[in-house]
N, C-alpha and C positions, 0 to 999 in steps of 0.2 A: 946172518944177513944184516947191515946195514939199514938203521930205522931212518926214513924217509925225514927231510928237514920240515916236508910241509904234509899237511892234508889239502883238500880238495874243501870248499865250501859250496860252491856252485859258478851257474854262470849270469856273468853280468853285463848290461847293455848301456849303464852310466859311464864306463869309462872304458875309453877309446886310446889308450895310450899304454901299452906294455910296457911294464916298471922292469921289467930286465934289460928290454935291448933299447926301450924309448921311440918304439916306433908308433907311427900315429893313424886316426884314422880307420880303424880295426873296429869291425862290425859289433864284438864279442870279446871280453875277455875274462880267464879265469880267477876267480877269488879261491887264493892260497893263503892259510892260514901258518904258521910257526910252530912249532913241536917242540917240546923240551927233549932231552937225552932219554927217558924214558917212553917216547912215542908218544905224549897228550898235550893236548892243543893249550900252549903256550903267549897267551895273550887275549886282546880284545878286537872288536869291530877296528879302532885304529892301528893294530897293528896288520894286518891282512893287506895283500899285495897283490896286484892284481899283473897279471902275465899272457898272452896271447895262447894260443895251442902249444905252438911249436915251442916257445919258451918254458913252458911249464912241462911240455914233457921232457924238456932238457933237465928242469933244476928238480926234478922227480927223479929221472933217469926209466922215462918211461914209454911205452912207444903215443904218439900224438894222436891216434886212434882210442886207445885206452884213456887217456886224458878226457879227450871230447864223451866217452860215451857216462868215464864217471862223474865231471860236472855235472853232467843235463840228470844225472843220478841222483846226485847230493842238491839239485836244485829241484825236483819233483818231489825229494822228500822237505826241503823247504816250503816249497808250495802247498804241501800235506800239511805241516805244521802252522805255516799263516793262513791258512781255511777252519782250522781247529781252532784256532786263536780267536777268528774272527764270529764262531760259532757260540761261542764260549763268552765272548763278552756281548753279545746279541742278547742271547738269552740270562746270564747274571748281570750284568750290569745293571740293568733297571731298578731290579729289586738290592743294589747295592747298599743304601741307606735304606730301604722298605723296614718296616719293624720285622723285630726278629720270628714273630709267627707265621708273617708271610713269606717270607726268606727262608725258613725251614722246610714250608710247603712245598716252594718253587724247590729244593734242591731235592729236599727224601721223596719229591713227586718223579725225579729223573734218574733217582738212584735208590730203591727201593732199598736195596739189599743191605742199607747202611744205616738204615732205620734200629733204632733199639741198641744200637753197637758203639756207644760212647764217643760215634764220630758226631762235631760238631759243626752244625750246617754255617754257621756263621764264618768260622775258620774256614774251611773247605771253601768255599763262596769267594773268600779273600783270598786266598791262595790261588784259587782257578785266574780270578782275574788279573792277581800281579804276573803271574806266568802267560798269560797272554797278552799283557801288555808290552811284558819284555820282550818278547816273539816277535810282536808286530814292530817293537822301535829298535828293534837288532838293524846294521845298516851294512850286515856284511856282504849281501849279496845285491844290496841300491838301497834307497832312501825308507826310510820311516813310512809305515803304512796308517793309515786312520785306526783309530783305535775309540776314540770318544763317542757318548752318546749323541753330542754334537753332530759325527760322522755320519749318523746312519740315514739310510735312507726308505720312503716308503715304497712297499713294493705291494701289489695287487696278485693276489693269489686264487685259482679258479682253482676248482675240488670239483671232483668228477663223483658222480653218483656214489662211486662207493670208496669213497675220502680221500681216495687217492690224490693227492695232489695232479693237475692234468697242464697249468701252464703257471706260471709266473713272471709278471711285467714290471720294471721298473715306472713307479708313476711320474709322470713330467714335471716340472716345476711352471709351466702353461698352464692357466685355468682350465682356456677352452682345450689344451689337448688331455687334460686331466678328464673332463667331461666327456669328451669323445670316448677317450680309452673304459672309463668307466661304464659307457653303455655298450661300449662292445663287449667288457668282461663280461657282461651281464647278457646278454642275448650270449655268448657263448656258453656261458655255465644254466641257461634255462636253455640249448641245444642236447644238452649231454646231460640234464638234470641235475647238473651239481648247487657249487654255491659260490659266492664270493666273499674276501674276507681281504682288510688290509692291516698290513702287520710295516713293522720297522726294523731294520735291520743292517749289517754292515756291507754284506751283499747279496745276491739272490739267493746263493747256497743255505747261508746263514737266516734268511727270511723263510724257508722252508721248514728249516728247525724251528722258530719263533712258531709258524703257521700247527704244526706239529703238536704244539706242548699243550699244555693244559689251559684251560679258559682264568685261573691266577696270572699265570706266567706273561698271558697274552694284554690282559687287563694292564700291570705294571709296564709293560712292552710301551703301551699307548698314553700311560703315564709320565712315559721318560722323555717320549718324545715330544708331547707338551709342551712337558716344562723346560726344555731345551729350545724351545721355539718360543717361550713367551715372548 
């Protein structure tokens, strides 16, 4: 059987113009990647080509059906992948320059099993984050996602009696709606007995982790945002 010219990367909604047939105006089109002769993806984010349904199962030779269901495929696990990324530089980034005691903490605090085992927190720390950096600045399915501590944002997180996390609100950049939302967190977490707590993060998923980790982790969290704000 004949190896396919292209793979499938996902689906995308910045370009409107099908690079096979040049039609325009398309709600949706697919990001195809190039293959060498031995079937593995053959290039970069600039080489990748973007194709309508109908055209991509043409230059696949596939039915237009299968096309559509394996983008939204290859772009959920995209979306897997820049949640991980974004979770990842939430919680390491902070303590990226932290001394290396605290940096230790924060990572053998989340990965116990690596403790004692010659693995270096420091290393591991920089690797997590150049790998989600490159994640978030891949542009093969649309544009550059935030990645900076710069980026993040604060978010208000309510815990329910028994820690369970129970809501999480992005906070306003409004005084007064930052006040308002504040006293609503707050009469809802003394409704349910729980607590509140504000953490920073790239998005709410990733603020849940931050809220999650250790009182180190969370300390440096509020450090980075600081001093990105001074």
């Amino acid at each position: 059987m004949p190896i396919p010219k292209w793979t499938i990367k996902g689906v995308v909604d910045d370009y409107d113009e099908c690079g096979y047939c040049g039609r325009r105006g398309l709600k949706r089109t697919v990001a195809l990647m190039p293959l060498d002769a031995d079937g593995n993806e053959d290039g970069t984010a600039e080489d990748v080509v973007y194709y309508g349904t109908s055209c991509a199962a043409r230059a696949l030779g596939w039915r237009q059906a299968t096309v559509t269901l394996t983008a939204h495929a290859a772009q959920a696990e995209r979306d897997q992948r820049d949640a991980y990324a974004r979770r990842m530089i939430s919680i390491y980034a902070p303590v990226e320059f932290a001394p290396v005691r605290d940096k230790a903490r924060v990572y053998y605090g989340r990965n116990q099993s690596q403790r004692d085992t010659g693995v270096k927190a420091t290393e591991e720390v920089a690797k997590l984050l150049a790998e989600a950096r490159a994640t978030l600045a891949d542009t093969t399915t649309g544009p550059a996602r935030p990645s900076r501590i710069e980026d993040f944002r604060r978010y208000i997180v309510i815990f329910a009696r028994d820690r369970h996390i129970h809501l999480v609100w992005r906070v306003p950049e409004d005084e007064a709606k930052r006040e308002e939302q504040a006293a609503a967190a707050q009469r809802r977490a003394d409704d349910i007995r729980g607590g509140v707590l504000v953490v920073t993060a790239l998005d709410a998923e990733a603020a849940r982790e931050v809220a999650y980790a250790d009182e180190l982790t969370r300390e440096w969290n509020a450090k980075a945002w600081q001093a990105a704000h001074d």
